[in-house]
C-alpha positions in Angstrom: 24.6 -23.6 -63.4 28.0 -24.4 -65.6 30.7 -24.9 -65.1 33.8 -23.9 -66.2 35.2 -24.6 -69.9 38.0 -26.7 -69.5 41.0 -25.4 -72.0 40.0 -26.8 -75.4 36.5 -26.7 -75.1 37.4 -22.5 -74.4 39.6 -22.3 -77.1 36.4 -23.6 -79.5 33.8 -21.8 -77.8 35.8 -18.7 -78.6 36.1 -19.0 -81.9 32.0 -20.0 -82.1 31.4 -17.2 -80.3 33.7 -14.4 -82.4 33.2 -15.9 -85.3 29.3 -15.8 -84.7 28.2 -17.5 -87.9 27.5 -21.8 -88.0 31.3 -23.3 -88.5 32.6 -26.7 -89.1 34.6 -29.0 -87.7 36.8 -28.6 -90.1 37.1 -24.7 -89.9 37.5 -24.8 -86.0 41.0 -27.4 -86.7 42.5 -25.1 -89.1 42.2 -22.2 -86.9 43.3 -24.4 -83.9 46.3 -25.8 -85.9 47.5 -21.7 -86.1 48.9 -22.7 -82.3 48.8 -26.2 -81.7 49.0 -29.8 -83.0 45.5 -31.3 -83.0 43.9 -33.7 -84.4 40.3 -33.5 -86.4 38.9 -36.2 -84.2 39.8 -34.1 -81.1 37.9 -31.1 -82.2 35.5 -33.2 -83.4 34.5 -34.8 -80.2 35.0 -31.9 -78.5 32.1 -29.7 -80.3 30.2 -32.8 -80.0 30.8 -32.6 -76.0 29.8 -29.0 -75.9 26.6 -30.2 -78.4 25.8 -32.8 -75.7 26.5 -30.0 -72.8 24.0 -27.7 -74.6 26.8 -25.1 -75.6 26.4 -25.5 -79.0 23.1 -26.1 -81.6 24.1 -28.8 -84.9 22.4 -28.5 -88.2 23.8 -31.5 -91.2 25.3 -29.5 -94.1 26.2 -32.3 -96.4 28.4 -34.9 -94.6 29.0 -32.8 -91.6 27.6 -30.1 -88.8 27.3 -27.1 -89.0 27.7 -25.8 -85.1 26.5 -22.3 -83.4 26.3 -21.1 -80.1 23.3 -21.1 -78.0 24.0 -18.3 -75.2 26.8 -15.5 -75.6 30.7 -15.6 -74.0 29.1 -12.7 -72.0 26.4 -14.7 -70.5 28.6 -17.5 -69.6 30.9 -15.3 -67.8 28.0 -13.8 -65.7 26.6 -17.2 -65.1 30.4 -18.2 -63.9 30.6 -14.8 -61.7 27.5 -15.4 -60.4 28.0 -19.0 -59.1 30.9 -17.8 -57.5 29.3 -15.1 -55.8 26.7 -17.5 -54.6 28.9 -19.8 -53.1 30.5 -17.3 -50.3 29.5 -17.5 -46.7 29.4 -13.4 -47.1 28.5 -12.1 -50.4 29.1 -8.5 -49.6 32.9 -9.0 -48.6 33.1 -10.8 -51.8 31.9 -8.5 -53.8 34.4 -5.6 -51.9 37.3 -7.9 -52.1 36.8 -8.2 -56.2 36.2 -4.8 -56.8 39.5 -4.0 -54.5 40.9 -6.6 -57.4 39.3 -4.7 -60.3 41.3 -2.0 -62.3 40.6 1.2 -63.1 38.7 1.1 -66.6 37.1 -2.7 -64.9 35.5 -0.3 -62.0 34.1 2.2 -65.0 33.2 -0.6 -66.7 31.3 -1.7 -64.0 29.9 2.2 -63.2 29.0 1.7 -66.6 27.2 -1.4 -66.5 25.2 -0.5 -63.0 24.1 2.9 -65.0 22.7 0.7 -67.4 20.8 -1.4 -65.5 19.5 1.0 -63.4 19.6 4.6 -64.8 18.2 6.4 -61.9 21.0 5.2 -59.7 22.9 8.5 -59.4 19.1 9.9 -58.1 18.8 7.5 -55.0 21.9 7.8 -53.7 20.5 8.1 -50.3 18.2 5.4 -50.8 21.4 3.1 -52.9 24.6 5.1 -51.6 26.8 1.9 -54.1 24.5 2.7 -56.7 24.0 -1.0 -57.3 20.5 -2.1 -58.9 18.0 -4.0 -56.3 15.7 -5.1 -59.3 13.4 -3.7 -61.7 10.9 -1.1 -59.6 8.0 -2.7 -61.8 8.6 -6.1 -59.6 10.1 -8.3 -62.5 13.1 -9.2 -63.5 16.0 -6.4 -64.4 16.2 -6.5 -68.6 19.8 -7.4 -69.8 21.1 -4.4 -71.3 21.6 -6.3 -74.6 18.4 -7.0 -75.0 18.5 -10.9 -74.1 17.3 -12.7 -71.4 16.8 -11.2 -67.3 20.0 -10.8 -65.1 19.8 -14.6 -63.4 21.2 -16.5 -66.4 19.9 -19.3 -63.9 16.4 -18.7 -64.4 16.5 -17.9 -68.2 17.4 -20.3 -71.4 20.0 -19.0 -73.0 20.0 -16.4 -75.1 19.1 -17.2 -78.8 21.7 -16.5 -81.6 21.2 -15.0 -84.7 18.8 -16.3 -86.8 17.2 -19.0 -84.4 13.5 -18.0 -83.2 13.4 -16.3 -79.9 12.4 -18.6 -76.9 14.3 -21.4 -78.6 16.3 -24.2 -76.6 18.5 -27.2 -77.1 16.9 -29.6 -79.3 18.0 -32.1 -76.7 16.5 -30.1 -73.9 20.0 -30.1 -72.2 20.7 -26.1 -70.3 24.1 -25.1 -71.5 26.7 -26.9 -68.9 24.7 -28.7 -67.1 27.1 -32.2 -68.4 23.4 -33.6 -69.7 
């Protein structure tokens, strides 16, 4: 399970995972210098910490790395929601209490979401009066709707990024966060 990006290693994952190509270093600083003094060496160890966490896959260009993402920004905030729905004493009132939290186009986001997952939902209403998915109806796991890995980012590797084959990992073997 991960944990939670601290600030810098966020601000790099986010631009890894918008920018969605391999970046350097290099390119990573002079984005980062746009809102703050940093130095190379600080960005520098810190993709090499989120190599070592699994986060990110190196490949040498030249004299340097080349760095991409190994799982999504949306997989990694369902892995964080999840974790923190698994760790209340009742799961249910915490899922009422954060919908009470969510806004209006978060709630049709999430209407959206369920439909998508489980299309039928609107004709088992008696069965599912929330609507919410139970699992596939074949037995296995429920798909992600974007076509990566099931819907327990626990008991999937991460989903693969553009260009690496399907089913790969970590050269390392490390799972993304796991501080291995």
């Amino acid at each position: 399970m991960p944990r939670q990006l601290g600030e810098l290693e966020d601000a790099v994952m986010t631009r890894v995972w918008q920018w969605n190509r391999p970046v350097t270093v290099r390119e990573v600083l002079e984005d980062l210098q746009q809102e703050r003094s940093i130095a190379y060496t600080t960005v520098m160890t810190v993709m090499d910490n989120l190599h070592q966490k699994g986060w990110v896959r190196r490949e040498v260009d030249g004299r340097a790395y080349r760095y991409t993402a190994v799982s999504t920004r949306a997989a990694y905030s369902a892995a964080l929601m999840n974790e923190a729905w698994s760790q209340s004493d009742n799961p249910a009132a915490a899922l009422v209490a954060f919908f009470g939290m969510m806004s209006p186009e978060q709630r049709e986001a999430l209407q959206d979401a369920v439909r998508m997952v489980s299309p039928n939902a609107a004709d088992n209403s008696a069965d599912n009066p929330a609507g919410v998915p139970a699992g596939n109806p074949a037995g296995g796991p429920v798909a992600n709707p974007a076509g990566g890995p099931a819907d327990n980012p626990e008991d999937s590797p991460p989903e693969p990024t553009a260009g690496a084959p399907e089913g790969s990992a970590p050269a390392d073997g490390t799972e993304p966060g796991s501080g291995r």
